[in-house]
Backbone as CSV, one residue per row, in Angstrom:
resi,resn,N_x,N_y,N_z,CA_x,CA_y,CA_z,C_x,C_y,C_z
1,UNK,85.668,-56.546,45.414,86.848,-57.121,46.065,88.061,-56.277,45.698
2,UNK,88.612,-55.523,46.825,89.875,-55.196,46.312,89.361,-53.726,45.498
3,UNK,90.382,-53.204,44.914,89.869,-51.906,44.108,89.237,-52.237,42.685
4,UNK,88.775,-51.384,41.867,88.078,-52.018,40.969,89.198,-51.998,39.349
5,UNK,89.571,-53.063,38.777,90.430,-52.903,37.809,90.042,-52.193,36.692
6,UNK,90.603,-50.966,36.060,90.338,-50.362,34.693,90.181,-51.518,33.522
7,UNK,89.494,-51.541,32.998,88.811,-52.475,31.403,90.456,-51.649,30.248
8,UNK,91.153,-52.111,30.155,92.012,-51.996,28.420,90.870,-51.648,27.361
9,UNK,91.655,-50.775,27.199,90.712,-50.147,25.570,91.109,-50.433,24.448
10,UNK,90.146,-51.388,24.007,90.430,-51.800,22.694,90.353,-51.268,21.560
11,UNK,91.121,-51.353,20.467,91.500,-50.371,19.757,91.372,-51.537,18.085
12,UNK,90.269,-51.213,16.907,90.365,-52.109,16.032,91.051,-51.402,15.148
13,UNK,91.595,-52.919,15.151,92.941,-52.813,14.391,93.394,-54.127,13.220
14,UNK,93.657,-54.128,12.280,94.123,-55.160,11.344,95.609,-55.314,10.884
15,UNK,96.251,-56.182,11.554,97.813,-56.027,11.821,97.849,-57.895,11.485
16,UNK,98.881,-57.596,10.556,99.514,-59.087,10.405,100.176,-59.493,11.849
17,UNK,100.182,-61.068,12.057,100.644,-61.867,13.517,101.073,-63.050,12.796
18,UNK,102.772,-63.272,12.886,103.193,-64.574,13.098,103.604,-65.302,14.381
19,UNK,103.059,-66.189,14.792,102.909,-66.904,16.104,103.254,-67.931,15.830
20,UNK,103.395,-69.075,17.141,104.105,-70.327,16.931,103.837,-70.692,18.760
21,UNK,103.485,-71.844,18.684,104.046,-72.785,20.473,104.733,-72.420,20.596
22,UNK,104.965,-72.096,22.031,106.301,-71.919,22.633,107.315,-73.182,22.917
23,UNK,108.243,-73.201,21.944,109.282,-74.604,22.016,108.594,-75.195,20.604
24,UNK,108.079,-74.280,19.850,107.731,-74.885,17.832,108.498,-74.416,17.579
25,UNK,109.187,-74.887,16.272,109.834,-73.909,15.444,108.383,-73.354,14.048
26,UNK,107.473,-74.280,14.539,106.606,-74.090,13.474,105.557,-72.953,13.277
27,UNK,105.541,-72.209,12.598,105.160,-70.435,12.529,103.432,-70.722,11.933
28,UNK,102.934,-70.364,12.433,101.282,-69.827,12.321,100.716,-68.369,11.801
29,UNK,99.690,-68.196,10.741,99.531,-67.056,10.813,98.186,-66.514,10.789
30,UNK,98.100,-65.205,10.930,96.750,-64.654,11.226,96.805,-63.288,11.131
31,UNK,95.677,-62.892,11.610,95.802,-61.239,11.541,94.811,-60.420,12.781
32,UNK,94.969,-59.665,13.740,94.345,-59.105,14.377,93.041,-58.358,13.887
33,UNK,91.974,-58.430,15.027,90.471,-57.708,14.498,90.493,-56.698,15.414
34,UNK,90.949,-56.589,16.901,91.297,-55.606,17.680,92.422,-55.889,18.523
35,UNK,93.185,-55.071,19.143,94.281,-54.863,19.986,93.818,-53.723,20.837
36,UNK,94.338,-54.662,22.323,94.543,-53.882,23.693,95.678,-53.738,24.336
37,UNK,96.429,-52.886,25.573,97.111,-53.190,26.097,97.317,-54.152,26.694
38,UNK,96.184,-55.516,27.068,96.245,-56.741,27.590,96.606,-57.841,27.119
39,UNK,95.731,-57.769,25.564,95.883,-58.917,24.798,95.269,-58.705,23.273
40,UNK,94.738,-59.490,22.518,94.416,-59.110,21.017,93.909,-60.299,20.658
41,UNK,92.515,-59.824,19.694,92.418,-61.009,19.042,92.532,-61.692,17.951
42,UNK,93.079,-62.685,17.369,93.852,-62.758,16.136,93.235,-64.145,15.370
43,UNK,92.703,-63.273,14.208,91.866,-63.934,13.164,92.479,-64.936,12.914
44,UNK,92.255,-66.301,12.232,93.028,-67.403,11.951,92.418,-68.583,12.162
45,UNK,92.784,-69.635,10.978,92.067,-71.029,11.115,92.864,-71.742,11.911
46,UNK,93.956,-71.909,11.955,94.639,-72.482,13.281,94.338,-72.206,14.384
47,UNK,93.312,-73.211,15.037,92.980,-72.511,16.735,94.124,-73.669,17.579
48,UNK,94.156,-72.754,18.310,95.012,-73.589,19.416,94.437,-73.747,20.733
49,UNK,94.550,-74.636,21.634,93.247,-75.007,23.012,93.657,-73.485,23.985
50,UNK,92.572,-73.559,24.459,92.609,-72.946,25.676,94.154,-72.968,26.945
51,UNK,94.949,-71.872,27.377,96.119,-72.347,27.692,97.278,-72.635,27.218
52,UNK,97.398,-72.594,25.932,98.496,-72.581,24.918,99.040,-71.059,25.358
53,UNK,100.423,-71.594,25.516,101.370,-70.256,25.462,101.802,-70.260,23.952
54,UNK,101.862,-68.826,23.599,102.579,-69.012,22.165,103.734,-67.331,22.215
55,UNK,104.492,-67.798,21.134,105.410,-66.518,20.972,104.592,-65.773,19.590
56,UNK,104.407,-64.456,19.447,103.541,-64.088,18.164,104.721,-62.659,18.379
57,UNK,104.315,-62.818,17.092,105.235,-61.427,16.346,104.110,-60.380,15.218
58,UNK,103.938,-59.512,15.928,102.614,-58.381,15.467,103.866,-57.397,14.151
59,UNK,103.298,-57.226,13.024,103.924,-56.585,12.237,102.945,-55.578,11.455
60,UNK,103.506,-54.200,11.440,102.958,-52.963,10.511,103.838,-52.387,9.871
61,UNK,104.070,-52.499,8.412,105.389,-51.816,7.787,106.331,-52.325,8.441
62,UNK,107.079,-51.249,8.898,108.140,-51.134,9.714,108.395,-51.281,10.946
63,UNK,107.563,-51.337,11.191,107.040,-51.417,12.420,106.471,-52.580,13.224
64,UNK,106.548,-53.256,14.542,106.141,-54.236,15.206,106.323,-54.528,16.534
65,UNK,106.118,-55.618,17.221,106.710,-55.671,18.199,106.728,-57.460,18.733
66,UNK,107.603,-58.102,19.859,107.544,-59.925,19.763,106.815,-59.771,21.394
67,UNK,105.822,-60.783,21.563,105.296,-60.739,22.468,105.415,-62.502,22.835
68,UNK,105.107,-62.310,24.164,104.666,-64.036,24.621,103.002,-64.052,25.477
69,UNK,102.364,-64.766,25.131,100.905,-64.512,25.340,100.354,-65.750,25.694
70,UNK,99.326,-66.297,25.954,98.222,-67.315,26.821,96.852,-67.384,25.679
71,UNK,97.017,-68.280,25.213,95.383,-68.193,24.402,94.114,-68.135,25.927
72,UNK,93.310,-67.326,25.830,92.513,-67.464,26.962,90.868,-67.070,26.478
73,UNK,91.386,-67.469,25.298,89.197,-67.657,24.215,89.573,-68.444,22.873
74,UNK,88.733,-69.450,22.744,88.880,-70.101,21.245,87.479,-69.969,20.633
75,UNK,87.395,-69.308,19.157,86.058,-68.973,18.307,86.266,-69.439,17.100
76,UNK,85.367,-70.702,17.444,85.261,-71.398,16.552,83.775,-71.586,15.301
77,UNK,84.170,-71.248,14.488,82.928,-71.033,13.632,82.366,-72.251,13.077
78,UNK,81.250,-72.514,12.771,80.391,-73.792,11.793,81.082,-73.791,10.342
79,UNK,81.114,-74.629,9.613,82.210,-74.517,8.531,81.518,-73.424,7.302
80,UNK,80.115,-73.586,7.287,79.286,-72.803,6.242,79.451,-71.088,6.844
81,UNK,79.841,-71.164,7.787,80.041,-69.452,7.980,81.362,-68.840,8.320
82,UNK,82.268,-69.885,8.076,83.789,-69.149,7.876,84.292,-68.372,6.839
83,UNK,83.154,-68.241,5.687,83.682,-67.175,5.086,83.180,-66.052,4.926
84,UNK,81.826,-65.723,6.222,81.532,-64.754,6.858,81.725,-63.889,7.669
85,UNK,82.063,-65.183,8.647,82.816,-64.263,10.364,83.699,-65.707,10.661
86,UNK,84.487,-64.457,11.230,86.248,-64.587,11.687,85.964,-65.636,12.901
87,UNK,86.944,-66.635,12.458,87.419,-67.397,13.698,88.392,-67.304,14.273
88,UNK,88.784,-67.623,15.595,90.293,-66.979,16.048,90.681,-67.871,17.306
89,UNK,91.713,-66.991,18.351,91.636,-67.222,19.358,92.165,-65.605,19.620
90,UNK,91.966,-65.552,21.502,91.771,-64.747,22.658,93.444,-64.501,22.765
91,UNK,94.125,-64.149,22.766,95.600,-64.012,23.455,95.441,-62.746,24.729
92,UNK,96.046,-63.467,26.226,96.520,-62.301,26.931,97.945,-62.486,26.726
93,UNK,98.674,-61.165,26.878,99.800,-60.616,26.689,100.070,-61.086,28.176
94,UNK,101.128,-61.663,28.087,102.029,-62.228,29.618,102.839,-61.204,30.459
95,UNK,102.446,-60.198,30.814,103.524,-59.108,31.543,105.152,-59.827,31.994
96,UNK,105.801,-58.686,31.543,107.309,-59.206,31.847,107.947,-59.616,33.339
97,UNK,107.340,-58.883,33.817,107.143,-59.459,35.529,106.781,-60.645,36.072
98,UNK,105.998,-61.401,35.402,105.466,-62.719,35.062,106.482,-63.374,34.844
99,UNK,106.956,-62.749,33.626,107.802,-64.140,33.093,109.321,-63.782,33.733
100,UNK,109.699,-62.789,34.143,110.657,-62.662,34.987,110.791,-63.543,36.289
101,UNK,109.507,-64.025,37.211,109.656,-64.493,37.933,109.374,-66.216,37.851
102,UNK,109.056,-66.471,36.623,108.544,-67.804,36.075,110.139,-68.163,36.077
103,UNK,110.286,-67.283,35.296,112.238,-68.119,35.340,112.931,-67.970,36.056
104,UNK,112.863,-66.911,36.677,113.437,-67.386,38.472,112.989,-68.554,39.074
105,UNK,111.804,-68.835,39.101,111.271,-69.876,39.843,111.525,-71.412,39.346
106,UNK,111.559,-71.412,37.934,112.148,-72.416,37.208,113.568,-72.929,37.766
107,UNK,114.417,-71.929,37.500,115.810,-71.528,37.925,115.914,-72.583,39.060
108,UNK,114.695,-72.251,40.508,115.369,-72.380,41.988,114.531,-73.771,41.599
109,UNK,113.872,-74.474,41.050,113.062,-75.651,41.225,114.179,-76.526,40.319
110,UNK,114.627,-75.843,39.496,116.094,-76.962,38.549,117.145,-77.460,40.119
111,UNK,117.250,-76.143,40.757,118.827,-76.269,41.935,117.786,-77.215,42.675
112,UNK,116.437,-77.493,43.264,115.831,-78.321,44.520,115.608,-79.412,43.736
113,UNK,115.271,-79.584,43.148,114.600,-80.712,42.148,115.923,-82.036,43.065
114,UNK,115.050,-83.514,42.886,115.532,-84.559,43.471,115.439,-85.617,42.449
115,UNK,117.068,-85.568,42.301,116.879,-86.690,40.949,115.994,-87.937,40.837
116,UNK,115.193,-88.281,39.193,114.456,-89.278,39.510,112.837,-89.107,40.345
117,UNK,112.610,-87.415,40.598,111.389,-87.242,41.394,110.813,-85.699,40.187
118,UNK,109.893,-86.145,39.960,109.349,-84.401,39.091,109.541,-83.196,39.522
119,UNK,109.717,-82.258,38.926,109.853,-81.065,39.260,108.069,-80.436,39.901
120,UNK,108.108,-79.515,40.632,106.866,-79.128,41.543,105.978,-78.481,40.596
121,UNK,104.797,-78.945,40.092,103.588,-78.467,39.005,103.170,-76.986,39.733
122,UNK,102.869,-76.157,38.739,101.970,-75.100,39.722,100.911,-74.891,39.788
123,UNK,100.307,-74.889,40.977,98.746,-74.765,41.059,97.953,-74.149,40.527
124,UNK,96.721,-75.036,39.830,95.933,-74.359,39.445,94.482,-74.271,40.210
125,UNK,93.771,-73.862,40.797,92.693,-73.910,41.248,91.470,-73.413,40.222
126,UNK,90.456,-74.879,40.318,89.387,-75.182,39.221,88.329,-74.458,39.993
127,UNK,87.749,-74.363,39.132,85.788,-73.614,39.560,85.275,-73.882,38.467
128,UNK,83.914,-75.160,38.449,82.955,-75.441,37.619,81.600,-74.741,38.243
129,UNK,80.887,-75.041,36.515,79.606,-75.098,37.241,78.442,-75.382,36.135
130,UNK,78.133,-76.350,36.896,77.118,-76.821,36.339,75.685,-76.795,35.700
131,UNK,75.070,-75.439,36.845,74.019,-74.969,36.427,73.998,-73.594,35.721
132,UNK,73.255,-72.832,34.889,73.568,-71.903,34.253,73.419,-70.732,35.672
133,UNK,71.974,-71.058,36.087,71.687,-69.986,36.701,72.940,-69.303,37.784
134,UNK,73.367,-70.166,38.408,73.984,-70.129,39.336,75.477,-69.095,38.772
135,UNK,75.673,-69.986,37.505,76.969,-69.440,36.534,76.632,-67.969,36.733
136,UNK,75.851,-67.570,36.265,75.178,-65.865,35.867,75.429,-65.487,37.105
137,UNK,74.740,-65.883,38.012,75.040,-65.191,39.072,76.192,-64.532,39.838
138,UNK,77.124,-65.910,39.972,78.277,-65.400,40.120,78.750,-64.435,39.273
139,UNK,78.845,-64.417,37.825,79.169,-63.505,37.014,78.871,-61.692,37.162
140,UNK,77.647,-61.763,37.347,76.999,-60.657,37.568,77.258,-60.061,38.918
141,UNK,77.791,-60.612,40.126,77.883,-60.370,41.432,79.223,-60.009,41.626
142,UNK,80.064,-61.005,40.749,81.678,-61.489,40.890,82.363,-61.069,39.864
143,UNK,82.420,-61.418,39.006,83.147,-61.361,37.617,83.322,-60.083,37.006
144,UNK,82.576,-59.843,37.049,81.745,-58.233,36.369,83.033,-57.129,37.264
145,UNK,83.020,-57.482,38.941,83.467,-56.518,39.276,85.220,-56.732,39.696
146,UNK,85.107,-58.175,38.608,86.849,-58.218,39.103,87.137,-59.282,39.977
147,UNK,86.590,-59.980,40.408,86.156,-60.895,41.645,85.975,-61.793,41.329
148,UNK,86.676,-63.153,42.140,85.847,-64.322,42.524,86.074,-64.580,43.902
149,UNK,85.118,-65.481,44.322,85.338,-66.387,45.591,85.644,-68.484,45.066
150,UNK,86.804,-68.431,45.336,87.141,-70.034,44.609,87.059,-70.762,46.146
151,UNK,86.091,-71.959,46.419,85.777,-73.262,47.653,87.568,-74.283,47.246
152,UNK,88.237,-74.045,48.128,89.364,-74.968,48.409,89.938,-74.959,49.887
153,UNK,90.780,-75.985,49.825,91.431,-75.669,51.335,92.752,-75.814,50.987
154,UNK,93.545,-75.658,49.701,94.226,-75.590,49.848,95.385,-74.047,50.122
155,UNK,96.561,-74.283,50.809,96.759,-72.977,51.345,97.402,-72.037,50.215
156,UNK,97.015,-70.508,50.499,97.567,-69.698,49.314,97.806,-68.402,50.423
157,UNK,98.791,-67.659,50.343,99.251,-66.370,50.638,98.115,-65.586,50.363
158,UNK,97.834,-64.521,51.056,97.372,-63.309,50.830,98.623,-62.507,49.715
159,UNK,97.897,-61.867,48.490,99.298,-61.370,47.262,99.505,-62.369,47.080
160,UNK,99.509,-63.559,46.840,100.187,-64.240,46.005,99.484,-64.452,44.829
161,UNK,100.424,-64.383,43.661,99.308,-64.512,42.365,98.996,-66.156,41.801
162,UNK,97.806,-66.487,41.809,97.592,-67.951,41.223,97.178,-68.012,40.234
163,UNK,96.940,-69.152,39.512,96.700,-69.416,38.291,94.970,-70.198,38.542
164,UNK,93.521,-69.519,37.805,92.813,-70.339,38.080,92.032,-70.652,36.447
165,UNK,91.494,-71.950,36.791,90.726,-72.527,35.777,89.146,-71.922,35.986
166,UNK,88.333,-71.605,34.941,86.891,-71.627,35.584,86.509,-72.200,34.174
167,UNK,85.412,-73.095,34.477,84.825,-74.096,33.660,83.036,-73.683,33.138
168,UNK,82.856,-72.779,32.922,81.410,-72.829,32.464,80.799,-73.682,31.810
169,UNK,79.177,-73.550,32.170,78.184,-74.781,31.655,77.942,-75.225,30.507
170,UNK,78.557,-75.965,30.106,78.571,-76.669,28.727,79.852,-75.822,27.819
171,UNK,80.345,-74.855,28.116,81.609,-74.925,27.717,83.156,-74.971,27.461
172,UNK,83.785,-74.423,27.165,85.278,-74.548,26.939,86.001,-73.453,28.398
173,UNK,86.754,-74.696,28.565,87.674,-73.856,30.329,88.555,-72.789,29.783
174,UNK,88.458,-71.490,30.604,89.609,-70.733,30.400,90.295,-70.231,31.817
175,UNK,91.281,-70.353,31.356,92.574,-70.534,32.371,92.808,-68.858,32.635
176,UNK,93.192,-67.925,33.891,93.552,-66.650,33.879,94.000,-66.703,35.540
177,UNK,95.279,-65.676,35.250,95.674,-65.714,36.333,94.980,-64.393,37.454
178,UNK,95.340,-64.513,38.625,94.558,-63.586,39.722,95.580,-63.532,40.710
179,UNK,94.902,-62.674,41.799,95.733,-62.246,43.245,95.075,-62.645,44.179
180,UNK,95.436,-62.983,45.444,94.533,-63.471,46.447,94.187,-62.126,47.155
181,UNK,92.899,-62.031,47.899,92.894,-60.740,48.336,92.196,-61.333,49.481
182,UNK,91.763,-62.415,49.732,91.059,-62.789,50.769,91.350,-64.319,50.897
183,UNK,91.657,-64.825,52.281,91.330,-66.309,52.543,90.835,-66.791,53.889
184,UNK,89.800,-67.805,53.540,89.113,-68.302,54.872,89.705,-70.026,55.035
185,UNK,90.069,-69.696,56.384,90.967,-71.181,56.743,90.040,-72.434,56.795
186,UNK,90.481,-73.239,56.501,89.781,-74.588,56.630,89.064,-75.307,57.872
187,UNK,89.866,-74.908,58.939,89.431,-74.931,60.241,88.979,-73.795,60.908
188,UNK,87.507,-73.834,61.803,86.887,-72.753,63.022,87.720,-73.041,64.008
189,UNK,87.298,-71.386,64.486,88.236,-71.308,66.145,88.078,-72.294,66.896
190,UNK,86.680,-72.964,66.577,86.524,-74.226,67.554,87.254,-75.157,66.934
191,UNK,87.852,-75.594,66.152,88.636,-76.870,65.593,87.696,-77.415,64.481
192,UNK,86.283,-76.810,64.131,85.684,-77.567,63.118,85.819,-77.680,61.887
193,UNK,85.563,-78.387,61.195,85.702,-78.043,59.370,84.991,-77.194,58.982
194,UNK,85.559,-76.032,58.297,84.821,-74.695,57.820,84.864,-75.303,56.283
195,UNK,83.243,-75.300,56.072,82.149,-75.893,54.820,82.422,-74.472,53.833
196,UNK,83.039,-73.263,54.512,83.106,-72.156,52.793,84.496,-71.864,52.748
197,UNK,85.565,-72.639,53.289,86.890,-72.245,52.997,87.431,-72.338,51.678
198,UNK,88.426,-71.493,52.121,88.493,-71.099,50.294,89.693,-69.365,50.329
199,UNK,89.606,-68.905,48.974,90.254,-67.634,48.678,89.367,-66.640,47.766
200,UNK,89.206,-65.526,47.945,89.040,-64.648,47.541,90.183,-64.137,46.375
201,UNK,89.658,-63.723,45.139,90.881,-63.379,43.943,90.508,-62.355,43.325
202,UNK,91.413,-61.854,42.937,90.776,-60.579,42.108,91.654,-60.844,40.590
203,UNK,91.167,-60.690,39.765,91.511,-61.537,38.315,92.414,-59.943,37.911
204,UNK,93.807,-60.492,37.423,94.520,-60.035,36.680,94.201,-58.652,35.705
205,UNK,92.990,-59.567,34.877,92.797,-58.994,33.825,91.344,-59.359,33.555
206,UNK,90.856,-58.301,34.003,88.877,-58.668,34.255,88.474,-58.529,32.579
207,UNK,89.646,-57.549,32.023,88.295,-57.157,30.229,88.541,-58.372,29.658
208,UNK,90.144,-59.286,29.605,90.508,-60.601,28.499,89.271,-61.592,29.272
209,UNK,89.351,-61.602,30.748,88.306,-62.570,31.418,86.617,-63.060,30.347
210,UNK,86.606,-61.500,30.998,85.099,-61.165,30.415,84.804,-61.495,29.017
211,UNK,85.966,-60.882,28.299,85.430,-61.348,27.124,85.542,-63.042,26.091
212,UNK,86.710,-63.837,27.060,86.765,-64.832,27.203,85.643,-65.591,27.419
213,UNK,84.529,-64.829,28.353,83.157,-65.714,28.821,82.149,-65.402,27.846
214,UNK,82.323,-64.187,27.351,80.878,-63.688,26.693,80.042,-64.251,25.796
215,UNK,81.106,-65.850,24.907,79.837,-66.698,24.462,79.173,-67.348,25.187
216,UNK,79.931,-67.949,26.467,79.154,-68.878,27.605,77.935,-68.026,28.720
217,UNK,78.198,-66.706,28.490,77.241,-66.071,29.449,76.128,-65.772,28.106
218,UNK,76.223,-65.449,26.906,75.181,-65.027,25.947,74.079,-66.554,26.121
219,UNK,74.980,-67.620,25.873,74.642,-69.003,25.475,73.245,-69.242,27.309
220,UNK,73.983,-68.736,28.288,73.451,-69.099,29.065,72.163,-68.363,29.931
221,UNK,72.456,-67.315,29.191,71.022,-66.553,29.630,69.664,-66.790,28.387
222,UNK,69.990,-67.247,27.467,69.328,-67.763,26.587,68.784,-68.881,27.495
223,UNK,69.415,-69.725,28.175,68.624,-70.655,28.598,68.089,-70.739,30.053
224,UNK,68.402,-69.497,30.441,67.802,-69.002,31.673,66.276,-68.026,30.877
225,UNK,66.147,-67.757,30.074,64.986,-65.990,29.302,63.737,-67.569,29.894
């Protein structure tokens, strides 16, 4: 779908990280096991859910830099082997373009907003699935190359970037944003209900994706062998 996105090269690395919710004053800490240009993953017993925005501050000597990021993997260890292997969470790095237009958009939804009525949520479009096999499949067909196909009718721009959920079998949802690159309308030329409408997406950031899934796809071909 679309051209095929370059994978971020991860680079291991052990760098102190103070982080915090966005809107905490309360500081968290940890330490990176690798860093990419996308995102990083940062050792630490404080996990935070899936979808947590946080502010983290990466420090070397003198050196550092303040980022705003998306937890988008939580690794959580059995308690008898945490002082073996690292538990953490997934952070993607939020491009400034992102958040440039988040607060624009904030901005124009404060001036429309109708007193006494909520401000407009932004869409997220879900994709479960229930069976493993099926999971793999898509993965291996879709995922792999950057791709999904998400079943909705609700309407989305061609370019417009959305926010989607995907829910694998038996585990933990991770949230990542994408581009539309394809959509099939809800209605046929004849006026009928079209049964595969929906959007075509091409994910943001296919390597944080991927590696976001890689316990739920290990977990699930185990129970496909």
């Amino acid at each position: 779908m679309s051209e095929r996105i370059p994978r971020a090269r991860r680079h291991q690395r052990r760098l102190m990280v103070a982080f915090r919710r966005k809107g905490s004053t309360k500081t968290l800490n940890g330490f990176t096991t690798n860093v990419s240009t996308s995102g990083m993953f940062v050792a630490t017993g404080r996990l935070l859910p899936v979808g947590t925005r946080v502010e983290a501050e990466v420090r070397y000597q003198d050196q550092g830099f303040v980022v705003e990021a998306e937890v988008i993997r939580v690794l959580q260890q059995p308690h008898e082997l945490r002082g073996i292997r690292f538990q953490g969470i997934g952070l993607r790095f939020l491009p400034v373009a992102d958040l440039v237009r988040e607060l624009i958009g904030g901005v124009e939804q404060r001036q429309r907003a109708v007193p006494g009525e909520p401000a407009p949520q932004t869409e997220v479009y879900r994709v479960s699935f229930d069976d493993p096999a099926t999971f793999l499949r898509v993965y291996d067909r879709d995922l792999t190359t950057g791709g999904l196909y998400v079943l909705t009718e609700r309407a989305a721009e061609l370019g417009e970037r959305v926010a989607v959920e995907l829910l694998p079998p038996g585990g933990d949802a991770i949230r990542f944003e994408a581009k539309v690159v394809h959509k099939s309308e809800s209605k046929n030329a004849d006026g009928t209900r079209n049964l595969l409408a929906g959007i075509g997406v091409e994910l943001s950031d296919r390597d944080s994706v991927l590696a976001a899934l890689a316990p739920a796809i290990a977990r699930c071909r185990r129970q496909s062998a």
